[in-house]
N, C-alpha and C positions, 0 to 999 in steps of 0.2 A: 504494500500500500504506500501510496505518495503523499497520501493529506495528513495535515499532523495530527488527527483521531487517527488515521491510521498507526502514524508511530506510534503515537502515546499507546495504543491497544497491544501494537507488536513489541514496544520498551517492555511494559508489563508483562506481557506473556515469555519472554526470553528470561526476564529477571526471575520470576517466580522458576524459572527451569533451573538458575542459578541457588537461586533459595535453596530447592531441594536438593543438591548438591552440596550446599552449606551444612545442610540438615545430615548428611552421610560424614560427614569428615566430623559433624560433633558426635554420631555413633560410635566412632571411632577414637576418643578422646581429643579429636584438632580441635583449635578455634577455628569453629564454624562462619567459614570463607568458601563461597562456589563463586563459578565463572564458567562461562561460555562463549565460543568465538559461533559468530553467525556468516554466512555468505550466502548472500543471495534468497536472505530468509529461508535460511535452511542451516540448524546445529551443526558444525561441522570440526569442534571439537568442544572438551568438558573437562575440568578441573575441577580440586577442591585441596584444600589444605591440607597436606600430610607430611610436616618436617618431622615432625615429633615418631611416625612411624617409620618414614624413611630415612632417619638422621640425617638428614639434609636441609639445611637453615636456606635452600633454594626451591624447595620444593613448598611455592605458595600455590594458592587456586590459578592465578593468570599465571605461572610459569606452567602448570600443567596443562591447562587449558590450550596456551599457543603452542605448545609439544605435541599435546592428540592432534590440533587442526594441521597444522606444519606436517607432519606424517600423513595425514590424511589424503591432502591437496599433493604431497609431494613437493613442497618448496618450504623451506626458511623465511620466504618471505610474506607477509598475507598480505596483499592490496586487497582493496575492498572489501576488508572483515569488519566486521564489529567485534568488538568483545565488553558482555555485559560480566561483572563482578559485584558482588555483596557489598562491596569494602572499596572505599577510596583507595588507589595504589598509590603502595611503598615505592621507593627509589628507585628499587632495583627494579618491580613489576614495571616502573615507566620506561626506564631502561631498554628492557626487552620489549616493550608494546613500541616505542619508537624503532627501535632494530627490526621488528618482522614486518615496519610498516603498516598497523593495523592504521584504519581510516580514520575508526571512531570507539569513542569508549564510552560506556556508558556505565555508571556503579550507584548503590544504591547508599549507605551511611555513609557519613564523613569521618577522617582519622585524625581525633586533633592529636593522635602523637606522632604518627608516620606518612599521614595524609601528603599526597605530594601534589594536589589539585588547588592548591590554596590553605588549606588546613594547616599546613607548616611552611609551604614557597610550593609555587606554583614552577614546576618542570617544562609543563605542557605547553608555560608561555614563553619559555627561553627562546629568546628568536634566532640563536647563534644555533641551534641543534638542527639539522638537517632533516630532520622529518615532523612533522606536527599532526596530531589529531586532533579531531574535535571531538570535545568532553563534557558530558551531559551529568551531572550529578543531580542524585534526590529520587532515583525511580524506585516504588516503595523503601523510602527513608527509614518511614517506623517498623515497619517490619522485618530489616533488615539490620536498623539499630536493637531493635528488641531480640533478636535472635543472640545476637553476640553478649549483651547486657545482662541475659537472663543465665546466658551460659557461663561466664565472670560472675556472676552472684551466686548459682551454685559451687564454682569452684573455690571463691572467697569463702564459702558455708562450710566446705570440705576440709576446708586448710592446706589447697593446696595451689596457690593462686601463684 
């Protein structure tokens, strides 16, 4: 869809596919982070946080995320992806979303500790980096700030935060 009900309907429906992938990595004890790369209105790859299983301080939702899709297309590079995430990206996620070329990014909470969309300095507006997307933050905010909040309040209840 081209009109912006359309997006707003297709932001939403990619994010909640993210959510639930959030939802799988806090099964697993992650901080509950999902991500999806789209092309052409079509999933074509899916992440979710798993350092803490894979002992890898790399392994966030958008590094897994543009891994499946990159494998999938068969290229390193993704023109014309999206990738929606839970979670405003870290550093390093902007990093690699500028390296594979993604078009457009779209995430749902803000990170005022790692956020790198404005939450802590804004990456995305460096005009000196060679690749730029366009960055849409707020697509279900509450529900994907409450996912992570709730999951930090029981781990603060646990003692083991």
């Amino acid at each position: 869809m081209s009109d912006s009900l359309g997006s707003a309907l297709d932001d939403t429906y990619f994010m909640r596919e993210a959510l639930s992938l959030a939802l799988a990595a806090e099964c697993l004890g992650e901080v509950p982070v999902g991500a999806v790369v789209v092309k052409d209105g079509k999933i074509v790859g899916r992440g979710f946080n798993s350092p803490i299983g894979e002992h890898d301080p790399t392994a966030h939702a958008e590094i897994a995320a543009l891994r499946d899709a990159a494998r999938r297309l068969g290229n390193y590079r993704l023109p014309g992806c999206e990738l929606f995430v839970t979670l405003e990206p870290c550093a390093m996620c902007a990093g690699a979303i500028m390296h594979a070329r993604i078009s457009r990014v779209v995430y749902g909470a803000r990170d005022p500790k790692t956020g790198v969309h404005g939450s802590v300095v804004d990456l995305f507006a460096v005009s000196q980096l060679n690749h730029h997307a366009t960055v849409d933050g707020g697509v279900l905010a509450d529900e994907c700030s409450r996912t992570l909040s709730e999951f930090f309040a029981r781990r603060r209840k646990r003692g083991s935060a």
